[in-house]
N, C-alpha and C positions, 0 to 999 in steps of 0.2 A: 618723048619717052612714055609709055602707057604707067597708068597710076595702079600701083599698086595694095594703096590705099583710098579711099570715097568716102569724104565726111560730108553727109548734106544736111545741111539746115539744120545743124545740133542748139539743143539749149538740155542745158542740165543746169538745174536748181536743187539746193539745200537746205530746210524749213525755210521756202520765202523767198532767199536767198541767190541771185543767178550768178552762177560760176562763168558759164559757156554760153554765148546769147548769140544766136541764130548765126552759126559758124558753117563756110561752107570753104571747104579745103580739097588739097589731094594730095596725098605723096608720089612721085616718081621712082619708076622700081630702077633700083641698081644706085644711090644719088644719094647724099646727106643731106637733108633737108633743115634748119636750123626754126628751131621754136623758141622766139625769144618775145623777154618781156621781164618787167621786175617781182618779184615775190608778190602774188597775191594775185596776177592775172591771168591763170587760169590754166596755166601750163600741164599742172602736173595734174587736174581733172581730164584735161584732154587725153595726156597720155594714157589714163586707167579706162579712158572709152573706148580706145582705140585698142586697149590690151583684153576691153570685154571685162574687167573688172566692176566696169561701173554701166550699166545703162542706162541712156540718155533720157531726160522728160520729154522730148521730141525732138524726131529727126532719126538718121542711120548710120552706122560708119559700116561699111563695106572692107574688110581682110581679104585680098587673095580672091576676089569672089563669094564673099565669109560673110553674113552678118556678124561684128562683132561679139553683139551681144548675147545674141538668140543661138548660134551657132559656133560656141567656142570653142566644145570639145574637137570640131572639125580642124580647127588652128594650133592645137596641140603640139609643139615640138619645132610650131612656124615662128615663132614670136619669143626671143628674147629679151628679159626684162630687166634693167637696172635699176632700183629706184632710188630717191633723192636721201634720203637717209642710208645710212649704214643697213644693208640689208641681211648681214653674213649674220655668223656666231661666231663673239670674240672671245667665249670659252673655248673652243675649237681649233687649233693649229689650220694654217692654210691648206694641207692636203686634206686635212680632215674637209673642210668647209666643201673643198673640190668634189669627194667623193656623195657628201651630202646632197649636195648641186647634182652630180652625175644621177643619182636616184631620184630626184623628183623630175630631174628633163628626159626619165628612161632611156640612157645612153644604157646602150647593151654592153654586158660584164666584157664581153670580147675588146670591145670597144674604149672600155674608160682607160687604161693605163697608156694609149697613144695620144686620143685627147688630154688625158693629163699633161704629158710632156708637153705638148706642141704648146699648149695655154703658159705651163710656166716656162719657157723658152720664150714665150712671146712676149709675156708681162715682167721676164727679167725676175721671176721670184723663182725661182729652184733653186738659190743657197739658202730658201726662209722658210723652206717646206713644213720644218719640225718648229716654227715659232707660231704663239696664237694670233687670230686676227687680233685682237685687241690691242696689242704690242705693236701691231706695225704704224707708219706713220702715215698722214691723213692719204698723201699720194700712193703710197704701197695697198692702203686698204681701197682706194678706189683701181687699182688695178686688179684687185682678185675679185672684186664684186665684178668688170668687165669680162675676166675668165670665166667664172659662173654664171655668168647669162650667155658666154657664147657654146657653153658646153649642149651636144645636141646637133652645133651645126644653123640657127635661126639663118631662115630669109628672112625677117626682120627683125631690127635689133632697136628698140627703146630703152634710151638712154636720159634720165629724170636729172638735170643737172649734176653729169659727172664731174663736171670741173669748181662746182663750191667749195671753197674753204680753202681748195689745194694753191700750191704756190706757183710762178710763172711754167716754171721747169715741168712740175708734174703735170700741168697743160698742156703743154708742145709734148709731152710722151704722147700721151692719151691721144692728142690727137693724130700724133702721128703714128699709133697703133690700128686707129678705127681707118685711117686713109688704106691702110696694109688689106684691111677686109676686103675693101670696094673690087669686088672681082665683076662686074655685070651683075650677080646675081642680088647681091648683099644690100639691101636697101634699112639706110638708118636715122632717125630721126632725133637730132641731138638739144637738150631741151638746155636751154641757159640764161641765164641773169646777166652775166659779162657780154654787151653790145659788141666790143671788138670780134669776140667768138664769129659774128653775124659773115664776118667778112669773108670768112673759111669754108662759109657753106655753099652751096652752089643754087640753092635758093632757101629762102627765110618764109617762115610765119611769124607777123610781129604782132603780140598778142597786148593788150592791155587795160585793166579793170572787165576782164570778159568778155573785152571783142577784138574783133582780127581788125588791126587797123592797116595792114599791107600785108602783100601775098605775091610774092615771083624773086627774080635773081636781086641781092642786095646791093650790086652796082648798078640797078635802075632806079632805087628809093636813094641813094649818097647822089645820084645823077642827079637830081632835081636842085641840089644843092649850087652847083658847080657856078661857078665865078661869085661864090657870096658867104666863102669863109676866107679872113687874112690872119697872119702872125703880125703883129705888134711887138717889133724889136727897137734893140738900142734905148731901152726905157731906163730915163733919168729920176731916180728917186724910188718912193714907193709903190712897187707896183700893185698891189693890194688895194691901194687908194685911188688908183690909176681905174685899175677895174672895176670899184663899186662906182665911179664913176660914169663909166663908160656904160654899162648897164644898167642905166637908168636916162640912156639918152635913146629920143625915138631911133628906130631904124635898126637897132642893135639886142636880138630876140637872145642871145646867151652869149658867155662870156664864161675862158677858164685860165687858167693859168698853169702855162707849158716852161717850166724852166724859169730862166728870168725875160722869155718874154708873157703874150698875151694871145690867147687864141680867140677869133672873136667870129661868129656868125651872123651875117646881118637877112634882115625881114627880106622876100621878094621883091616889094613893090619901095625898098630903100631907095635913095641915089646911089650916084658911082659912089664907094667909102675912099677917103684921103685923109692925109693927114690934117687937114685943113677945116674941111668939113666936120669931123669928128674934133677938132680944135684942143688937137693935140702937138701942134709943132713943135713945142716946148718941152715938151713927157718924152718925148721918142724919136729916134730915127726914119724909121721904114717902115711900110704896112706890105707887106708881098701875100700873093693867093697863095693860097694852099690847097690839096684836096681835102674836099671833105670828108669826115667819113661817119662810120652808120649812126653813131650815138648823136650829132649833128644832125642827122635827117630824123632821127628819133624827137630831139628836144624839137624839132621847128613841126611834127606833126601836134604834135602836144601844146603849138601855141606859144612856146618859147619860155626860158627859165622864170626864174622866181624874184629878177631884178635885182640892185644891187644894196638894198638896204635891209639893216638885221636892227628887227625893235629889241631881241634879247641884247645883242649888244650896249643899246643908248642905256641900260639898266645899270650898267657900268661906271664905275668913277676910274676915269686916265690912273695906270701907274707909273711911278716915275723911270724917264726914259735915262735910264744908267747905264744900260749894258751888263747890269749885273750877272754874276754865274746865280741861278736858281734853282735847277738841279742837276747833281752829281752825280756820276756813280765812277767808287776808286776800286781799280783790281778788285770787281767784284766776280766770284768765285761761287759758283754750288756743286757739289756734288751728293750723290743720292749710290754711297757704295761704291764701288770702283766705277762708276757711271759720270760724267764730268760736263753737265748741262750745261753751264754758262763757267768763260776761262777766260779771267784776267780781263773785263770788260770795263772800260775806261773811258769816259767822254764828260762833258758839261755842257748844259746847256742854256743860254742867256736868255734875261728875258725880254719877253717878246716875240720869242722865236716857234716857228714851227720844223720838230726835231722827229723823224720818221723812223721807225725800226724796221727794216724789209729783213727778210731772209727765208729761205726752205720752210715746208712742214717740218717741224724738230729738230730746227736750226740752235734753239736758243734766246727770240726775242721773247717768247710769250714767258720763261723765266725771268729774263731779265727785264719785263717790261714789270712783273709780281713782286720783285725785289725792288726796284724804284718806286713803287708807290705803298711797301711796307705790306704787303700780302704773303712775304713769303722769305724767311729769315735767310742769310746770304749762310753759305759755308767759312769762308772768310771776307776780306774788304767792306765797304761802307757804301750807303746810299742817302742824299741829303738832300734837303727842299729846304732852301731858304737858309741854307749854312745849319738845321736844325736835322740831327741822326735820326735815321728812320728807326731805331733800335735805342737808342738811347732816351730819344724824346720822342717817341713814336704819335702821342696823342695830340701837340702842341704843332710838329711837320704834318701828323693827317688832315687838321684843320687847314692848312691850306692848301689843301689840293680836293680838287676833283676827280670820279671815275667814272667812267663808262663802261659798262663790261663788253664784251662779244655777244654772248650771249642776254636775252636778256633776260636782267638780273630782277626788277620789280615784281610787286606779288600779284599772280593771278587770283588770290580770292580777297584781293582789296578792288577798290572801283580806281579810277583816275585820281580823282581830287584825297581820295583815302593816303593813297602812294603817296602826294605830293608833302600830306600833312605827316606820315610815317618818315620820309626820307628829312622832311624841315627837322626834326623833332632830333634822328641822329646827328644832324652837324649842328645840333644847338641853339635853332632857331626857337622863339616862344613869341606867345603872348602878340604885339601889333607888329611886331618884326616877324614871325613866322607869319601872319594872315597878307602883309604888304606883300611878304616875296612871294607867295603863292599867288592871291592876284596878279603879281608883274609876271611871273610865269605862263598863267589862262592867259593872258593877254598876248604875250609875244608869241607865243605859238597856237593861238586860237583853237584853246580847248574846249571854250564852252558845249560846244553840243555832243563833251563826250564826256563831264564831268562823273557822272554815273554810271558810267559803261566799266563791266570787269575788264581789268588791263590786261586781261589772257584774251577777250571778245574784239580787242579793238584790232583797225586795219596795222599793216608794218609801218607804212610810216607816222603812223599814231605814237606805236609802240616806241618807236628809234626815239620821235622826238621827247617822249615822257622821261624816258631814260636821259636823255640831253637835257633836260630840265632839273631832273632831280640830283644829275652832277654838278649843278651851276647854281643852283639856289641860294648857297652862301656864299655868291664870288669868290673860288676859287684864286688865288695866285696862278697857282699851277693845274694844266687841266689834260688827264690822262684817258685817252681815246683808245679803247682796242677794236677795230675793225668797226668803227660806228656807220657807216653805210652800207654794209654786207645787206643784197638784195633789194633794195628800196629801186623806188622809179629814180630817173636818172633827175629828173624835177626836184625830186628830196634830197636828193646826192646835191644838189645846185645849193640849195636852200642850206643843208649844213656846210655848206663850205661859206657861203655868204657870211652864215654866223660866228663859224672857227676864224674868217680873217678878221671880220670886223672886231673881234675879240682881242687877236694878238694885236691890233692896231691898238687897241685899248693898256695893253702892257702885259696879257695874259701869255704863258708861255705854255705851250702844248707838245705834249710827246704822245706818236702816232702810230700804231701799227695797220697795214693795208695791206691786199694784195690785190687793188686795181692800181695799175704801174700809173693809170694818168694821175691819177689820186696824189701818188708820190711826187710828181712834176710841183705840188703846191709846197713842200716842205722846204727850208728854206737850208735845210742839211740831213744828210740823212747816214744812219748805221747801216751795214750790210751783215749781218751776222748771220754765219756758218759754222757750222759743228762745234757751235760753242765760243767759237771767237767774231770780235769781230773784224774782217778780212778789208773793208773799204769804210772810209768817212770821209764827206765831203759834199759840197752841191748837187741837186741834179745833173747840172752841167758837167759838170767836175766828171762826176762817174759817169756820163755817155762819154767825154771827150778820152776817158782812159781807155776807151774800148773800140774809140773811130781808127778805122782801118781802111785798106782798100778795099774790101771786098765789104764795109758796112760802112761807108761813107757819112751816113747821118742815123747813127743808131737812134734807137728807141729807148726806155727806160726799161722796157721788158729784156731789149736786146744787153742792155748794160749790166741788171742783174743774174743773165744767164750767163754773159761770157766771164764776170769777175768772179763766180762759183764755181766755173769749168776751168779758169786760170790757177783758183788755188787748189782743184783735186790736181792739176798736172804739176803745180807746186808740192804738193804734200806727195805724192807719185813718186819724184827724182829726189826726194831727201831719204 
C-alpha cells in the first residue's frame, strides 16, 4: 500500500529532554495503524508532529506530499484530530460542541446539518443532543470528541488514546465505529496504552522511552514468541506463591496470573518447559501452549518482568490467617436527587483476599468504591473495616486502611522525600517510626536518585509507585486501589502486581477497581456493578463460565463482562 505518511529520522527534544529519538516510520493509506507504548514514550509528541503541531528538532514528516510542519495550511481540512484529554467544552451541550467543531473544520452552512446527523446517528448520541458534554459519561464523551474530528470529511484521522479510562464496552464501540470508516480512502492512526488493542490493528508502531522498538504487522512480533508461552493448570494450593516462585527460576522471563491458573512465558534459549523441569509435579496438573500474545512479545523485547520478589512486602509482619470478614458494605445506597448512583450494594470481603470492582463508565463502582473507604457518606446502609463503621468511627477504621487514588493524588510542589514525610505525618507516623518507614520505603522502591525531584517532574512509573508508597507506609489492614496501573509500562504493571500478591500473602486484603480485564484475572472475586447494582459476584472463572456458550466456547474476561451487562439490559428490557 503506498504511505501516506513519511516520518524520517525525527528527533524532538524538550529543554534537553528527547521525546522522539531518530524515529523512521510510515503510515499506509486506507489501514489502522496502531501506535502503542505506556504513558511517557512518546506517542502523543509524535502524533502533534505528524498533525504539524509541533515541529521536529531533526528530521521531516511528510502529509499527503505535505511537509507537516512547514506546510500545514496546505493539510487543512485533511487531518482529523482527537486528542488524549477531553478536548470538547463541557459547558456546551453536544450539538452545541458539534456546531463549534463544524466552524473551525469550515464545513460549509449547506453542509453542517447532514454532517450533523450522520455523526450522531453514527455515535448513537441524538437522544443527548440537548445534554452538556460534561454530563456525559467517559465513553459518550469520547464519542462526540470522534464526531468532532470527523466533521469535515479527514483522510486522516488521529486518534491520541481514545480508548483511556473508558470501559471494555465503550472499546469494542469505538472501535467498531473507526472499522465503519475504513473505506480505502480513510487512513487512521490509533494511539494506545492497552497492548491487547495491538492485535486489532493491521500493523503496530511500538514505541517506548522514545524509541521505535518494532514496526510492521503485530502477528510477526507475537510470532517470535510461539512455542514459549504455557498455562499452568490444575494448581494445588497457592497460586500466588506458586508464581513468585516460578519467576525467579532461570528460563522463565514473566509470569501472570489467568484465573486459577498461571500464564507463563519462557526465555528463547530455555529448555523444552515440563512440569518436571520447572519442579512443579506437586503444585499442578498440566502445562499446555498457548498463543502468545502482544503484551508477551512486549515484556520479552524489554528483557523480561521484574521477577517474583517484592522488598515492600518483607517490610510486613504476617496477619493472622482467619478468614476473617474485613470489609463490608451492607445495602449500601446513594442517591444524589432522584438520581440513584449506587442500590442496595452488598458483599464482604476476607482477609487476604483480592476483591475487584469492574463495571461501565458510571456504573457505580467508583461510588461505591468512595463509600467503603469513608470518602463519601452513603444515602442509607453501612460500610465497615475491621467490624469498625466508616461513619461512626470514621478515624479509628481510616487508620486501617490504605488509598491509592486514580488519579494522582500527591503534591506537585512538594519534591519526593517531602510527600513521603507529608503523607507519614497524616497516618500518624513521627519521630524514629515516621524516618524508619520512609527509609524502608527509598529502599523498596529505589527512590534515591529521585529524592529531590518535584513529584509533578517525575517519570509515571515514578509517580504510580510514590503514590503506592505513601498508601502503605503505615501498614495498612486493608489496602484500597483505584485503577493503580492506568498507563504505566507493562514492566510496572509486573512490578505492582508482584507487590499486591506478595502483600495479600502477608494477610493484607485489597479492593481493586481496573479496566484492564487481564488485571482482573488476578482478583480472587470480583463485583460486577451496573447501573448501580450489582448484577454478578463471583471468581474470574465463575463469570467466564456463566457466559461459555457455543458460539464463545473459552471466553475472555473482557468477553464475560460484556455479555453479563448485555444479559441484564435484555433482563431489565422484558420486565
Amino acid at each position: 500500500m503506498p504511505a501516506l505518511v513519511e516520518i524520517d529520522r525525527i528527533r524532538k527534544e524538550f529543554r534537553g529532554e528527547t521525546a522522539i529519538d531518530n524515529l523512521t516510520a510510515s503510515l499506509a493509506k486506507g489501514r489502522i495503524t496502531g501506535l502503542v507504548g505506556p504513558d511517557g514514550a512518546g506517542k502523543t509528541t509524535l502524533i502533534r508532529l505528524i498533525n504539524g503541531l509541533l515541529a521536529p528538532t531533526r528530521g521531516t514528516v511528510r502529509v499527503n506530499g505535505f511537509d507537516a510542519a512547514r506546510e500545514r495550511a496546505k493539510l487543512a481540512g485533511f487531518i482529523g484530530y482527537m486528542p488524549q484529554k477531553f478536548g470538547l467544552y463541557e459547558d456546551l451541550t453536544v450539538l452545541e460542541n458539534l456546531r463549534l467543531y463544524a466552524r473551525l473544520h469550515d464545513v460549509p452552512e449547506n453542509e453542517r446539518q447532514r454532517q450533523f446527523e450522520k455523526m450522531l446517528e453514527f455515535t448513537d448520541l441524538a437522544r443527548f443532543t440537548g445534554r452538556l458534554a460534561g454530563a456525559l459519561s467517559g465513553g459518550m464523551k469520547q464519542k462526540l470528541g470522534l464526531a468532532c474530528s470527523l466533521l469535515g470529511r479527514p483522510r486522516l484521522l488521529l486518534l491520541d488514546e481514545p480508548g483511556v479510562g473508558v470501559d471494555p464496552i465503550s472499546r469494542r464501540e469505538l472501535w467498531s465505529m473507526v472499522n465503519a470508516l475504513l473505506d480505502g480512502e480513510m487512513t487512521v492512526l490509533w494511539s494506545t496504552s492497552y497492548l491487547d488493542e495491538a492485535e486489532r490493528c493491521e500493523s503496530v508502531l511500538l514505541l517506548n522511552e522514545s524509541k521505535l522498538l518494532f514496526s510492521g504487522p503485530p502477528a510477526e512480533l507475537t510470532g517470535r514468541l510461539q512455542d514459549r508461552v504455557r498455562l499452568l493448570r490444575g494448581i494445588e494450593g497457592d497460586r500466588r506463591k506458586l508464581l513468585a516462585r516460578l519467576l525467579d527460576k532461570p528460563g522463565v522471563i514473566d509470569g501472570v496470573i489467568q484465573g486459577s491458573a498461571l500464564r507463563l512465558v519462557f526465555a528463547a534459549d530455555a529448555p523444552c518447559p515440563s512440569l518436571a523441569s520447572l519442579g512443579v509435579e506437586r503444585d499442578a496438573r498440566e502445562l499446555i501452549p498457548v498463543q502468545p500474545r502482544f503484551e508477551d512479545a512486549f515484556i520479552d523485547i524489554l528483557g523480561g518482568g521484574p521477577g517474583g520478589r517484592s522488598e515492600l512486602a518483607e517490610r510486613f509482619e504476617p496477619l493472622p490467617d482467619d478468614g476473617a470478614t474485613v470489609a463490608a458494605a451492607h445495602t449500601l445506597v446513594k442517591r444524589y436527587g432522584s438520581f440513584t448512583a449506587a442500590d442496595r450494594i452488598d458483599f464482604r470481603i476476607r482477609r487476604g483476599e483480592i476483591f475487584g470492582l469492574l463495571g461501565p463508565n458510571g456504573a457505580g463502582k467508583s461510588t461505591t468504591f468512595k463509600m467503603l473507604c469513608g470518602l463519601l457518606r452513603p444515602t442509607s446502609g453501612s460500610a465497615e473495616i475491621n467490624g469498625a463503621d466508616l461513619q461512626r468511627s470514621g478515624p479509628e477504621a481510616r487508620r486501617q486502611l490504605g488509598y491509592m487514588a486514580q488519579k494522582f493524588s500527591q503534591y506537585d510542589g512538594l519534591n519526593l522525600l517531602q510527600n513521603l514525610r507529608f503523607f507519614a505525618g497524616i497516618y500518624g507516623l513521627t519521630g524514629r517510626d515516621r524516618d524508619r518507614e520512609i527509609d524502608g520505603m527509598v529502599d523498596a522502591f529505589h527512590f534515591a536518585p529521585y529524592l529531590k525531584a518535584n513529584a509533578g517532574d517525575l517519570p509515571l512509573g515514578i509517580r504510580q509507585r510514590l503514590a503506592l508508597a505513601c498508601a502503605v507506609m503505615h501498614k495498612p489492614a486493608v489496602l484500597f486501589l483505584d485503577e493503580p496501573t492506568s498507563g504505566v509500562s507493562p514492566v510496572t504493571r509486573r512490578e505492582f502486581w508482584t507487590h499486591i500478591n506478595a502483600l495479600v500473602d502477608k494477610g493484607v486484603t485489597v479492593l481493586i477497581t481496573t479496566h484492564f480485564m487481564d488485571e482482573a484475572e488476578y482478583c480472587d472475586r470480583i463485583a460486577l456493578v451496573y447501573r448501580g447494582r450489582a448484577i454478578a459476584t463471583g471468581t474470574p472463572d465463575e463469570l467466564k463460565e456463566q457466559v461459555r456458550s457455543a458460539d464463545c466456547p473459552d471466553p475472555s474476561m473482557e468477553d464475560a463482562f460484556i455479555r453479563l451487562v448485555q444479559e441484564s439490559d435484555r433482563q431489565e428490557a422484558s420486565r
